[in-house]
PDB file of N, CA, C, O and CB in Angstrom:
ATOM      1  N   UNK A   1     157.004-125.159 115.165  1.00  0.00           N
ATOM      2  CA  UNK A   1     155.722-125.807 115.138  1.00  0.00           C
ATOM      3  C   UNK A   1     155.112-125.777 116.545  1.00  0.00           C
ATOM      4  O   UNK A   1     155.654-126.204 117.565  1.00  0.00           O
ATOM      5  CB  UNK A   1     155.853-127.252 114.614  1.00  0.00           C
ATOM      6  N   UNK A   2     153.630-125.081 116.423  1.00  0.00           N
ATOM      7  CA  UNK A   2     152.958-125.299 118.127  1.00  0.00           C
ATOM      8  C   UNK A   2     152.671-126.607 117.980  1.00  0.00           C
ATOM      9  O   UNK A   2     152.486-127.300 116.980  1.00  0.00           O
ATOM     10  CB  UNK A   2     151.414-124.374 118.698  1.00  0.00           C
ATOM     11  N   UNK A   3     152.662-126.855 119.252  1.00  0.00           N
ATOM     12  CA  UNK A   3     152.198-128.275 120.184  1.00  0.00           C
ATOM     13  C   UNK A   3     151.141-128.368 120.552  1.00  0.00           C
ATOM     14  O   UNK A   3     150.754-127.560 121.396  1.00  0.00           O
ATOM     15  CB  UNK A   3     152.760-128.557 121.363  1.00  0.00           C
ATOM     16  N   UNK A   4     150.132-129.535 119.994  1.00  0.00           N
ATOM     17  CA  UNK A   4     148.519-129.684 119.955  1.00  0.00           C
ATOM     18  C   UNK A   4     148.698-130.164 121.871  1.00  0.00           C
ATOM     19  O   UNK A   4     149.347-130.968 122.540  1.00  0.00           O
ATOM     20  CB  UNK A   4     147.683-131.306 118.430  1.00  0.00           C
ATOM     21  N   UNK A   5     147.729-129.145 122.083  1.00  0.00           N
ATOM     22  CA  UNK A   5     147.542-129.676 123.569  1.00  0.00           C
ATOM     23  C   UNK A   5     146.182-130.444 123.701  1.00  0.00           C
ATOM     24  O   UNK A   5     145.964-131.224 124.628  1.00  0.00           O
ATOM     25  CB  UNK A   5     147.549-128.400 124.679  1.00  0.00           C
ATOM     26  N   UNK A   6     145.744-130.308 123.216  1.00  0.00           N
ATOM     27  CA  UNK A   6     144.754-131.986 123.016  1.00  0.00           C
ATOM     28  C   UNK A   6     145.270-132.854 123.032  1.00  0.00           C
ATOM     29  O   UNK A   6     144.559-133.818 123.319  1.00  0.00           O
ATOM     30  CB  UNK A   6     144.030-132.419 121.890  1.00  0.00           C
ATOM     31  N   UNK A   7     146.995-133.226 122.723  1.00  0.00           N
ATOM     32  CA  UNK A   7     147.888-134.647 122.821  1.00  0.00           C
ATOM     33  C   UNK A   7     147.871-134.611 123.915  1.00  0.00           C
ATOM     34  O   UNK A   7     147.258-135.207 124.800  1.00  0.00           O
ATOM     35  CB  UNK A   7     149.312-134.903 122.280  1.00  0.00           C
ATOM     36  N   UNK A   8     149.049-133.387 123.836  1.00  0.00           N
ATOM     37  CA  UNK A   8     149.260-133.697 125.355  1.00  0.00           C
ATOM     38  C   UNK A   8     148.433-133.829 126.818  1.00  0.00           C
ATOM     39  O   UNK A   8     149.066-134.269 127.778  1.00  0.00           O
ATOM     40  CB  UNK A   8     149.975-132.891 125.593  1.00  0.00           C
ATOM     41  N   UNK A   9     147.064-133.461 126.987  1.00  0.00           N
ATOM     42  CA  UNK A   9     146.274-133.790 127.800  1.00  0.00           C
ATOM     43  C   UNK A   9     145.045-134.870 127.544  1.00  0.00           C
ATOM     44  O   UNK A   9     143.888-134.687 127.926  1.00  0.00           O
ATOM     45  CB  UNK A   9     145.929-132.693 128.138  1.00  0.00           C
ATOM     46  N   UNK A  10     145.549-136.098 126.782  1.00  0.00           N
ATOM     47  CA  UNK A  10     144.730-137.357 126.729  1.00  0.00           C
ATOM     48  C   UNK A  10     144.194-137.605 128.398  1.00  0.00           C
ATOM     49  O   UNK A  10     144.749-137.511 129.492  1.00  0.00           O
ATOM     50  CB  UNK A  10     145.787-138.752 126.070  1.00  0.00           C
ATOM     51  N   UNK A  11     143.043-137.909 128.008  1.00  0.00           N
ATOM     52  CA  UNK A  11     142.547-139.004 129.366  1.00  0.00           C
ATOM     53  C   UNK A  11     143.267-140.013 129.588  1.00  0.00           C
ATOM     54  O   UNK A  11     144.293-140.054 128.908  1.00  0.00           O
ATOM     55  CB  UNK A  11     141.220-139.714 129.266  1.00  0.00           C
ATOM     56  N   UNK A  12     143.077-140.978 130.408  1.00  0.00           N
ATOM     57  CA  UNK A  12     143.781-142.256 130.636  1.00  0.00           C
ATOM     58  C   UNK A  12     142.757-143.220 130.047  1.00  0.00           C
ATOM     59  O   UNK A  12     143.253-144.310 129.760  1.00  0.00           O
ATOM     60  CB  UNK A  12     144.168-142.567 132.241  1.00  0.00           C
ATOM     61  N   UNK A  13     141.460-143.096 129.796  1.00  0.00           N
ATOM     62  CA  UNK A  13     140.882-143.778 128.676  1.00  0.00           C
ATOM     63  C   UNK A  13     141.127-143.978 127.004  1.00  0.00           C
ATOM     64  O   UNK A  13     140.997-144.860 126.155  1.00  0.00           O
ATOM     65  CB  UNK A  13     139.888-143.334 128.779  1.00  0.00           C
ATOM     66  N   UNK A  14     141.571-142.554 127.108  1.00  0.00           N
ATOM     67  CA  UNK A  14     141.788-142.327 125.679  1.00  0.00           C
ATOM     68  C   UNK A  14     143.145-142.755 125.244  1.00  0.00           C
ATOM     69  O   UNK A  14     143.292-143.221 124.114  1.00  0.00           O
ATOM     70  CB  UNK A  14     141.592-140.892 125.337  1.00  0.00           C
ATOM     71  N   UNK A  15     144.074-142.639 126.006  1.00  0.00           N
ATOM     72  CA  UNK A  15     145.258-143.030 125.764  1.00  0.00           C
ATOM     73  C   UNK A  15     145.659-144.184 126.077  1.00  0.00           C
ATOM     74  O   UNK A  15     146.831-144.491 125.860  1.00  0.00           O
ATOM     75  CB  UNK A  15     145.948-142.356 126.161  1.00  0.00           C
ATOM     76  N   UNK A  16     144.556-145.286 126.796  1.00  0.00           N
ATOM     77  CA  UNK A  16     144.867-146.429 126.976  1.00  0.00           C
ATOM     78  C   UNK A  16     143.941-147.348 125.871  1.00  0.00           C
ATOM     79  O   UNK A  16     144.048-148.573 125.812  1.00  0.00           O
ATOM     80  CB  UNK A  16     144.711-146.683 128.459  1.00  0.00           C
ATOM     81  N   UNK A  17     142.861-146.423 124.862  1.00  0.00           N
ATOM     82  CA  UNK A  17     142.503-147.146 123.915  1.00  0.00           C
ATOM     83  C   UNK A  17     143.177-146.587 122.938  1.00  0.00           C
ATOM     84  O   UNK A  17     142.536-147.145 122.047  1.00  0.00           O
ATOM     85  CB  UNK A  17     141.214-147.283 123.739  1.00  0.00           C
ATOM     86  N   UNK A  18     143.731-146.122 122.518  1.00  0.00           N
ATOM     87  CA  UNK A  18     144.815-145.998 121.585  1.00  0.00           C
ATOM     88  C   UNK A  18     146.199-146.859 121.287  1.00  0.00           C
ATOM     89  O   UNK A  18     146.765-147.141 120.231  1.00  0.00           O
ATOM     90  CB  UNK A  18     145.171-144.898 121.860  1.00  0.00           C
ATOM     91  N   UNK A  19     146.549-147.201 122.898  1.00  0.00           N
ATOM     92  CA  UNK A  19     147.898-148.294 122.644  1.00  0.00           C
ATOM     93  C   UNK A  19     147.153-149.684 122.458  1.00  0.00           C
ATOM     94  O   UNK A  19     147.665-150.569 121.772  1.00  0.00           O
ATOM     95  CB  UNK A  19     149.154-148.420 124.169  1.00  0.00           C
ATOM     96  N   UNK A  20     145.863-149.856 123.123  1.00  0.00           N
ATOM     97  CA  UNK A  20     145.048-151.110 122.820  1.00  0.00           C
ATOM     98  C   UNK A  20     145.109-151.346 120.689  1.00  0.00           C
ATOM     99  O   UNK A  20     145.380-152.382 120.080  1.00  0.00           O
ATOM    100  CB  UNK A  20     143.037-150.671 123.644  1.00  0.00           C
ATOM    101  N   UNK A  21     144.716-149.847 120.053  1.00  0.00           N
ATOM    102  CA  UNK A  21     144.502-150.422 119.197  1.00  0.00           C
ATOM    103  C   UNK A  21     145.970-149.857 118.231  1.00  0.00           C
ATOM    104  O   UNK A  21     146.043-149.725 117.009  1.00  0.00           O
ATOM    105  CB  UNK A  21     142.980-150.201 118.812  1.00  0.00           C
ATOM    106  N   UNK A  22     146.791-149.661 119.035  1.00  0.00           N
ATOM    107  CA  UNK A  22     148.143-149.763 118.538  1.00  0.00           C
ATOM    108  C   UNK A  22     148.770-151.122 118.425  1.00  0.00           C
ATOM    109  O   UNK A  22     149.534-151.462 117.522  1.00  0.00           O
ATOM    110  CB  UNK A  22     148.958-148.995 119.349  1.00  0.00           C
ATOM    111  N   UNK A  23     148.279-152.036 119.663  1.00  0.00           N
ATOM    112  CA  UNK A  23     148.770-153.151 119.541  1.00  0.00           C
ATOM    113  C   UNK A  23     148.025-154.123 118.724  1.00  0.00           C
ATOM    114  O   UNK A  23     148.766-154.850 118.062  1.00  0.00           O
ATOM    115  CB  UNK A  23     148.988-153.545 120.675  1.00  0.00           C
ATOM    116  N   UNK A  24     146.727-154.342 118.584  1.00  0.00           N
ATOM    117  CA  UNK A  24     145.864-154.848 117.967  1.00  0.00           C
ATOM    118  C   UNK A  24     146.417-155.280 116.587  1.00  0.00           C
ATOM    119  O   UNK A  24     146.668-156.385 116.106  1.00  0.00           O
ATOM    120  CB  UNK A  24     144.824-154.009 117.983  1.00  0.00           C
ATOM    121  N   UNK A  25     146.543-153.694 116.004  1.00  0.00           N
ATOM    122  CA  UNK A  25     147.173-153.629 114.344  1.00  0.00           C
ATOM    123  C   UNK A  25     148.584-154.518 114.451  1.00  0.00           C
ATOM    124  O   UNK A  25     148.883-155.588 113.920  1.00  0.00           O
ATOM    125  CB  UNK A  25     147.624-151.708 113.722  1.00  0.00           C
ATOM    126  N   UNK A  26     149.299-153.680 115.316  1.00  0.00           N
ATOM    127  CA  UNK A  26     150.736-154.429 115.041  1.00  0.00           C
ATOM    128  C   UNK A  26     150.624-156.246 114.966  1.00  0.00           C
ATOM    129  O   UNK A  26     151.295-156.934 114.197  1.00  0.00           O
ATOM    130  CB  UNK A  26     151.872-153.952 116.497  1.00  0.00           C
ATOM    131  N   UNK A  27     149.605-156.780 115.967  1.00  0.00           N
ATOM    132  CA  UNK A  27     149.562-157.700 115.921  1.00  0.00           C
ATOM    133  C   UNK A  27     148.667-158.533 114.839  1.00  0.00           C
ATOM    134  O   UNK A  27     149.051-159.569 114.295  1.00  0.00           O
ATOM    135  CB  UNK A  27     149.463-157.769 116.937  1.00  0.00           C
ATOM    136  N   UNK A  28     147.832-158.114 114.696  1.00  0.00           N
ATOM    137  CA  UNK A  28     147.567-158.136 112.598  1.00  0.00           C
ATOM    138  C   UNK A  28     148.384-158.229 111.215  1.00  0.00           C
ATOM    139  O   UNK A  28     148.318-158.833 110.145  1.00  0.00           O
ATOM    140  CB  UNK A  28     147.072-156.886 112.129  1.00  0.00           C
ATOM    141  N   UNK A  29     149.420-157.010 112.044  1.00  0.00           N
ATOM    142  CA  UNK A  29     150.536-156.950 110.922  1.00  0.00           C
ATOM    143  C   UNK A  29     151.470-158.452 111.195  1.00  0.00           C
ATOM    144  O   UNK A  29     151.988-159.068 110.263  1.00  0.00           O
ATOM    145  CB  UNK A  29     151.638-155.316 111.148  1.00  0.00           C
ATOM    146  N   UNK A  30     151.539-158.788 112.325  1.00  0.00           N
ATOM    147  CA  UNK A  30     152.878-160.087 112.345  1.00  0.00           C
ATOM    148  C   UNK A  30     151.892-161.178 112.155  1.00  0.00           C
ATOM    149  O   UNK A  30     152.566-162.183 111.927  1.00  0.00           O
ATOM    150  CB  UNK A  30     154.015-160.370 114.057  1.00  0.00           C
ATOM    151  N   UNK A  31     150.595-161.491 112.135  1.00  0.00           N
ATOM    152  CA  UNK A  31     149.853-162.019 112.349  1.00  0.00           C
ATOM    153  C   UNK A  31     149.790-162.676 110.256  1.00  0.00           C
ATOM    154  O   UNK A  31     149.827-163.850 109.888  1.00  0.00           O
ATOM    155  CB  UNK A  31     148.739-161.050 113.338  1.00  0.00           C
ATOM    156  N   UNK A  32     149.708-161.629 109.498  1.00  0.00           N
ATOM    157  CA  UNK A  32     149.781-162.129 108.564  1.00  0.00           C
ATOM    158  C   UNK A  32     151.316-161.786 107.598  1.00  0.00           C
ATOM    159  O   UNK A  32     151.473-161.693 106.380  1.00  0.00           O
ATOM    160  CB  UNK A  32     148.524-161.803 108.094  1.00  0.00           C
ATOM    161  N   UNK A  33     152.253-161.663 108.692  1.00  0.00           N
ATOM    162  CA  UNK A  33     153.460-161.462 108.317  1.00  0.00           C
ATOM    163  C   UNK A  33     154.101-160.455 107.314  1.00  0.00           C
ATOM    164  O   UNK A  33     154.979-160.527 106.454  1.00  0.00           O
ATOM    165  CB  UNK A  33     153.697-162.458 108.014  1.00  0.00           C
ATOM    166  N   UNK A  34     153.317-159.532 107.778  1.00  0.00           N
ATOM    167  CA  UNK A  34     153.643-157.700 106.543  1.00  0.00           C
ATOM    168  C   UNK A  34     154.531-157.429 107.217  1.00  0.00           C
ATOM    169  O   UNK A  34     154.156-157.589 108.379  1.00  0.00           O
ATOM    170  CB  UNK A  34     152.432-156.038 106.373  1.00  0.00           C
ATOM    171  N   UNK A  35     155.289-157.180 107.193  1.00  0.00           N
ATOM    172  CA  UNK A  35     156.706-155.622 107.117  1.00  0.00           C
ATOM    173  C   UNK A  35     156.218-154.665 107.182  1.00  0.00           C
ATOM    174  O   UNK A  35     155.365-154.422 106.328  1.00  0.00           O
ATOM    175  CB  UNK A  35     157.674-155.223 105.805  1.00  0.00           C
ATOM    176  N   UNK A  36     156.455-153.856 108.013  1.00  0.00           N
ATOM    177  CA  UNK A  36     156.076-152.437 108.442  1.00  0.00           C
ATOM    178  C   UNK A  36     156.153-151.464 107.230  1.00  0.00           C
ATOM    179  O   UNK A  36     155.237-150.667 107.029  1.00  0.00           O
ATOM    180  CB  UNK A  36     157.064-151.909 109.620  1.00  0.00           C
ATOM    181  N   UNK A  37     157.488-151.541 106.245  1.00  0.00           N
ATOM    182  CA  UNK A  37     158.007-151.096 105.536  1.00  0.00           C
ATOM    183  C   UNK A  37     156.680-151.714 104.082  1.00  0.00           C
ATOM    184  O   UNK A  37     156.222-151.095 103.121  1.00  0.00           O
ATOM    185  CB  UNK A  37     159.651-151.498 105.764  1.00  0.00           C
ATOM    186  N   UNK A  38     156.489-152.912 104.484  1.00  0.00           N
ATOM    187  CA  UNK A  38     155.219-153.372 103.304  1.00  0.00           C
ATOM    188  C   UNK A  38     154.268-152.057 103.393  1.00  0.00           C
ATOM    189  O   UNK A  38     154.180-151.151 102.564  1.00  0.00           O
ATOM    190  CB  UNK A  38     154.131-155.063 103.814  1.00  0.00           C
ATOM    191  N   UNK A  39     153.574-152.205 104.639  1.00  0.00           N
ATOM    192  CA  UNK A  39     152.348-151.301 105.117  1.00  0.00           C
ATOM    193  C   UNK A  39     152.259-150.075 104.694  1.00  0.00           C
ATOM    194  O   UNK A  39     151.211-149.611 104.246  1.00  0.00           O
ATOM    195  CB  UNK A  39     152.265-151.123 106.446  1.00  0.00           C
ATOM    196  N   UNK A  40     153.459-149.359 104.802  1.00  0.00           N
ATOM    197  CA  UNK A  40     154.103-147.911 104.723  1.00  0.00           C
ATOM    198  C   UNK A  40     154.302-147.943 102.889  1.00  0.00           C
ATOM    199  O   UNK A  40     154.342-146.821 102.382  1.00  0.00           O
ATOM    200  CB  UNK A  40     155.911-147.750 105.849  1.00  0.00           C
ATOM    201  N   UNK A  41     154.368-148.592 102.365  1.00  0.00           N
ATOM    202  CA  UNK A  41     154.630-148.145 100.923  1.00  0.00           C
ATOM    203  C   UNK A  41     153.257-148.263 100.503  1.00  0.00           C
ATOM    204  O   UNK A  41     152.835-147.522  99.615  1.00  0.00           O
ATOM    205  CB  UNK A  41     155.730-149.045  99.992  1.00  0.00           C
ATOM    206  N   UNK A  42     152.556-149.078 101.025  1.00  0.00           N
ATOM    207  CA  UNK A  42     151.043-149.482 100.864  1.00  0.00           C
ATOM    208  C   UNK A  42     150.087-148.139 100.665  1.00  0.00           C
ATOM    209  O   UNK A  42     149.438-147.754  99.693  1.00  0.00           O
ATOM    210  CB  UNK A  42     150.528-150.352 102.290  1.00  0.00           C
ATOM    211  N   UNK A  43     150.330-147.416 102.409  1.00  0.00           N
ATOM    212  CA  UNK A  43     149.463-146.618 102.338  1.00  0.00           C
ATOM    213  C   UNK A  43     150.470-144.678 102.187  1.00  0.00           C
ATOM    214  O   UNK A  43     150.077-143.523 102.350  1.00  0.00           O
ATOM    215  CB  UNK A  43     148.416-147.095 103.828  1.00  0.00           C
ATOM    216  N   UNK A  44     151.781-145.284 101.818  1.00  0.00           N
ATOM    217  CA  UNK A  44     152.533-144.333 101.751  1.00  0.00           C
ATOM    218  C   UNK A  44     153.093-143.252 103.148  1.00  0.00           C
ATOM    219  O   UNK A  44     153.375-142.054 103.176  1.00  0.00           O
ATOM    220  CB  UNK A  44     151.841-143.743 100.794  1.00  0.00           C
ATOM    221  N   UNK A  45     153.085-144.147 104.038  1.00  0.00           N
ATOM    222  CA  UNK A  45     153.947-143.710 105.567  1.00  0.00           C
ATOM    223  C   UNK A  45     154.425-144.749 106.049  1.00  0.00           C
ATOM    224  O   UNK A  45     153.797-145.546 106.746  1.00  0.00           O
ATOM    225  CB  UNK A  45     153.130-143.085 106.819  1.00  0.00           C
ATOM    226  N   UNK A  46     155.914-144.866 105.630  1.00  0.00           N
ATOM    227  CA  UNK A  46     156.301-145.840 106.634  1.00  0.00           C
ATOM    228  C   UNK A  46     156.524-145.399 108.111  1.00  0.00           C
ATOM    229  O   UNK A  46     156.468-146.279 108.970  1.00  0.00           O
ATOM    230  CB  UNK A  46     157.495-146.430 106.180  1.00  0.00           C
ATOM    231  N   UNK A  47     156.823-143.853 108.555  1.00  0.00           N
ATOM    232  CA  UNK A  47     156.818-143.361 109.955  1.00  0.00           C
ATOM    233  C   UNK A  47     155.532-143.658 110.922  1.00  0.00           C
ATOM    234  O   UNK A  47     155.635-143.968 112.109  1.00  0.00           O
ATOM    235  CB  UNK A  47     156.991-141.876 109.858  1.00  0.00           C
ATOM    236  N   UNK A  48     153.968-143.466 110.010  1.00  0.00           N
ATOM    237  CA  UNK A  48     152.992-143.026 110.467  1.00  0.00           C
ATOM    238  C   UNK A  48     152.572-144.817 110.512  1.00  0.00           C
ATOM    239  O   UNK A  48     151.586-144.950 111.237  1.00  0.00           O
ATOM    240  CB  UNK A  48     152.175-141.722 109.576  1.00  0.00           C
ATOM    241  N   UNK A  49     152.930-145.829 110.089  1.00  0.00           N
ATOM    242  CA  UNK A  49     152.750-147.225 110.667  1.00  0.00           C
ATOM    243  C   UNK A  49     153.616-147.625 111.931  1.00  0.00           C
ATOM    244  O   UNK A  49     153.237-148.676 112.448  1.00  0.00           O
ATOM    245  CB  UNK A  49     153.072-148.226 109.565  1.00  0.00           C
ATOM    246  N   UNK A  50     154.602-147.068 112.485  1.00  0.00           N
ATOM    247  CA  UNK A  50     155.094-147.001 113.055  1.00  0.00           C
ATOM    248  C   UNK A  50     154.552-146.413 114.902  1.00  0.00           C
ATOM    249  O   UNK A  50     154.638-146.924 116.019  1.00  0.00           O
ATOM    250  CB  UNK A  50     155.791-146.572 112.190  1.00  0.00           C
ATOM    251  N   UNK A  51     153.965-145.007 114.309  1.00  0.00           N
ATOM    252  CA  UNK A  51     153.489-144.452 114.999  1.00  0.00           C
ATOM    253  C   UNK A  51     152.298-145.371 115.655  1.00  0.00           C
ATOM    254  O   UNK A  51     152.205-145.545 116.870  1.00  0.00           O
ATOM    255  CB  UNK A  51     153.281-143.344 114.397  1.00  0.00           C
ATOM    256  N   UNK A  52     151.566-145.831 114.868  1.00  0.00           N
ATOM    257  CA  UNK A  52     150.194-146.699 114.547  1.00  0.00           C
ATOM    258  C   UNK A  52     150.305-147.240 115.685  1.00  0.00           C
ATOM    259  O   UNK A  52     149.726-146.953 116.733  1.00  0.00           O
ATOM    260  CB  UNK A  52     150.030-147.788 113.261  1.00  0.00           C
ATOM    261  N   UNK A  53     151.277-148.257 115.408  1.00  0.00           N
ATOM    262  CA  UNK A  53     151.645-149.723 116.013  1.00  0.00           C
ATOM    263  C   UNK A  53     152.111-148.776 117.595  1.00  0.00           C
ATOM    264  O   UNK A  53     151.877-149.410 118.624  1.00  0.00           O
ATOM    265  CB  UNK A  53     153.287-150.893 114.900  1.00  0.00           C
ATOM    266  N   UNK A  54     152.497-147.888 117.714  1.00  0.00           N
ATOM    267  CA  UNK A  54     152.643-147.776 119.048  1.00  0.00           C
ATOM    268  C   UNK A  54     151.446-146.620 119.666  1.00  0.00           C
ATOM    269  O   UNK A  54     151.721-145.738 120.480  1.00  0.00           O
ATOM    270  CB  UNK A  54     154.232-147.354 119.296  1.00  0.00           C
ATOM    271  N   UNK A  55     150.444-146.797 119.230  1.00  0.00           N
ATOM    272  CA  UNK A  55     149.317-145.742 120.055  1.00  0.00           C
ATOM    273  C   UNK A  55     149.228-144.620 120.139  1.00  0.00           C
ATOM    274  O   UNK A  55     148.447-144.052 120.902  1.00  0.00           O
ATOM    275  CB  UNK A  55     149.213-145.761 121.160  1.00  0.00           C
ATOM    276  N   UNK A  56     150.284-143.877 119.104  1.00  0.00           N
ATOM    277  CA  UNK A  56     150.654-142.728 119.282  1.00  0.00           C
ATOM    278  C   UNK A  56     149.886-141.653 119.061  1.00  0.00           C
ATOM    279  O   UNK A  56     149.394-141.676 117.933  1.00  0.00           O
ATOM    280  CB  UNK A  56     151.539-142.625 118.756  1.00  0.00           C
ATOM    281  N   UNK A  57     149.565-140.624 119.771  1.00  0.00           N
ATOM    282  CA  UNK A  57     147.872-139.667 119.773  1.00  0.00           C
ATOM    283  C   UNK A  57     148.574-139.166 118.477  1.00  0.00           C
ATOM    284  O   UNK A  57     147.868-139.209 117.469  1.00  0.00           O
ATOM    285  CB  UNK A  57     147.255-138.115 121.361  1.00  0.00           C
ATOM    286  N   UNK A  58     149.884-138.684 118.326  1.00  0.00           N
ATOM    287  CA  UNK A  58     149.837-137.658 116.934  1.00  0.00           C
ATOM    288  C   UNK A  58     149.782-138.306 115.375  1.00  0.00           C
ATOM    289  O   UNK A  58     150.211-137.704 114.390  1.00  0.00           O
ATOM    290  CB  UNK A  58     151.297-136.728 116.937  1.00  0.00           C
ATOM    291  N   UNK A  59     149.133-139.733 115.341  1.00  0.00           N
ATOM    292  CA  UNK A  59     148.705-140.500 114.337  1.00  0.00           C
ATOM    293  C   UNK A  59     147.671-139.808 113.749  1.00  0.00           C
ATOM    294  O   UNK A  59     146.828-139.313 114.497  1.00  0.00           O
ATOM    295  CB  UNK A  59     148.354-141.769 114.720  1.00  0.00           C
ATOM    296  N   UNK A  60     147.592-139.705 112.834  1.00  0.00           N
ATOM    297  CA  UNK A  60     145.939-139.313 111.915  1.00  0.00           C
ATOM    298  C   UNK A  60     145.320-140.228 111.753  1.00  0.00           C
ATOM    299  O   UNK A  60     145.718-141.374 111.546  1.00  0.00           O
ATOM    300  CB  UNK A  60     145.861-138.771 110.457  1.00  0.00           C
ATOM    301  N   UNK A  61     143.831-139.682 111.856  1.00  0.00           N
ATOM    302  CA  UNK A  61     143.084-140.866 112.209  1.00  0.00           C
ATOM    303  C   UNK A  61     142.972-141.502 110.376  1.00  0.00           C
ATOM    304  O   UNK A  61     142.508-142.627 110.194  1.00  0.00           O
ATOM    305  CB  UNK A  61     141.326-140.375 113.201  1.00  0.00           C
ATOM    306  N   UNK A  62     143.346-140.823 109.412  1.00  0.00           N
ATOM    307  CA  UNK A  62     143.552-141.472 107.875  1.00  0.00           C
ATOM    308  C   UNK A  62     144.318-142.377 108.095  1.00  0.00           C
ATOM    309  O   UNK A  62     143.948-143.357 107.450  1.00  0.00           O
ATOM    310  CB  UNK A  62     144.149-140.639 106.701  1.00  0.00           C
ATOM    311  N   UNK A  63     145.094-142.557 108.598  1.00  0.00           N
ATOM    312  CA  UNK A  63     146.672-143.585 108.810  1.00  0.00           C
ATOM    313  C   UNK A  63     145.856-145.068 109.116  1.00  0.00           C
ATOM    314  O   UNK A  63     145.719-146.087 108.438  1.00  0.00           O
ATOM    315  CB  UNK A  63     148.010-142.983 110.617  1.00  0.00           C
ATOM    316  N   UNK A  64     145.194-144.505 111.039  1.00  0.00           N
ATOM    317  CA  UNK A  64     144.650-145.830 111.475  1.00  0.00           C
ATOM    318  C   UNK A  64     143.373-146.378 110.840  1.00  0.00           C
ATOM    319  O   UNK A  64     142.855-147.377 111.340  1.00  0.00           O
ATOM    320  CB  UNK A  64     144.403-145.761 112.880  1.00  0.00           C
ATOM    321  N   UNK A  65     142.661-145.600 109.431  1.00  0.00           N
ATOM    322  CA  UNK A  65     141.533-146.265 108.715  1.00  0.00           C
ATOM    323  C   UNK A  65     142.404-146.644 107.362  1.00  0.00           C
ATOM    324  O   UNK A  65     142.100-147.792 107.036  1.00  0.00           O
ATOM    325  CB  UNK A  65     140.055-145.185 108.453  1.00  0.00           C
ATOM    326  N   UNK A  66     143.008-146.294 106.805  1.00  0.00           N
ATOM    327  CA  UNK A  66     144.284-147.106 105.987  1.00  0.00           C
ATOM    328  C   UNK A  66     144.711-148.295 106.709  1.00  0.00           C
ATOM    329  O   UNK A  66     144.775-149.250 105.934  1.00  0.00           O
ATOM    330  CB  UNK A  66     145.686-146.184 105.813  1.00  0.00           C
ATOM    331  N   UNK A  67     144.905-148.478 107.442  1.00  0.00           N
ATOM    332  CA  UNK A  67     145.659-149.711 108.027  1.00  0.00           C
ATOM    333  C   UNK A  67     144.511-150.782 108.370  1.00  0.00           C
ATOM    334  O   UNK A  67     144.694-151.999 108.379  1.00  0.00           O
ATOM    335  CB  UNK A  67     146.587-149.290 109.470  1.00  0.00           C
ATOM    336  N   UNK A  68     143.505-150.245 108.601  1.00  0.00           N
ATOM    337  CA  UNK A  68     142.374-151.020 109.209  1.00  0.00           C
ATOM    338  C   UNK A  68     141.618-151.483 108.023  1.00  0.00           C
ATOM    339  O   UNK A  68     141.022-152.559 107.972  1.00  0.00           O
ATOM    340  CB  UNK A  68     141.442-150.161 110.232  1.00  0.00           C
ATOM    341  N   UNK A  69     141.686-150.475 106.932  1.00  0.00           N
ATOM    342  CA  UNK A  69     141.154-151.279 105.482  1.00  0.00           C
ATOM    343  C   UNK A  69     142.437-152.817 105.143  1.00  0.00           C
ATOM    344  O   UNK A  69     142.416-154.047 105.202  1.00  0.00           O
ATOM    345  CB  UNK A  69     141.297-149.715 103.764  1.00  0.00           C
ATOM    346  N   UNK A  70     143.436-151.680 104.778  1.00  0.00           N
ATOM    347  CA  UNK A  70     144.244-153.064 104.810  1.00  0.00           C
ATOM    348  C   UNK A  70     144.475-154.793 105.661  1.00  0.00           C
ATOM    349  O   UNK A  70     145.337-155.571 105.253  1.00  0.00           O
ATOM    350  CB  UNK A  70     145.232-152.520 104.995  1.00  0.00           C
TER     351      UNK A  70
END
């Protein structure tokens, strides 16, 4: 598999609003006390909530508007 170099060369804007809204969610998620594993059967990724919650650029942006509906 090639390696998206658009990840790997984030700005420091871009990659510092991404863990912003990595943490945001996660804290939504404990906030109304879901299980990661809830979220993930929800929108059918338990890896890609995972990913979420930590800012991770190789998230799809379907994942973080799934989670954000939820």
């Amino acid at each position: 598999m090639r390696k998206n170099r658009l990840i790997e060369a984030l700005s420091y804007p871009v990659e510092q609003a991404l863990k912003k809204l990595g943490a945001n969610l996660r804290t939504a998620r404990v906030c109304r006390g879901l299980a990661i594993a809830d979220l993930g059967e929800r929108i059918g990724a338990v890896p890609r909530v995972i990913d979420a919650g930590q800012g991770k650029a190789i998230t799809g942006i379907a994942v973080y508007t799934a989670l954000l509906w939820l």
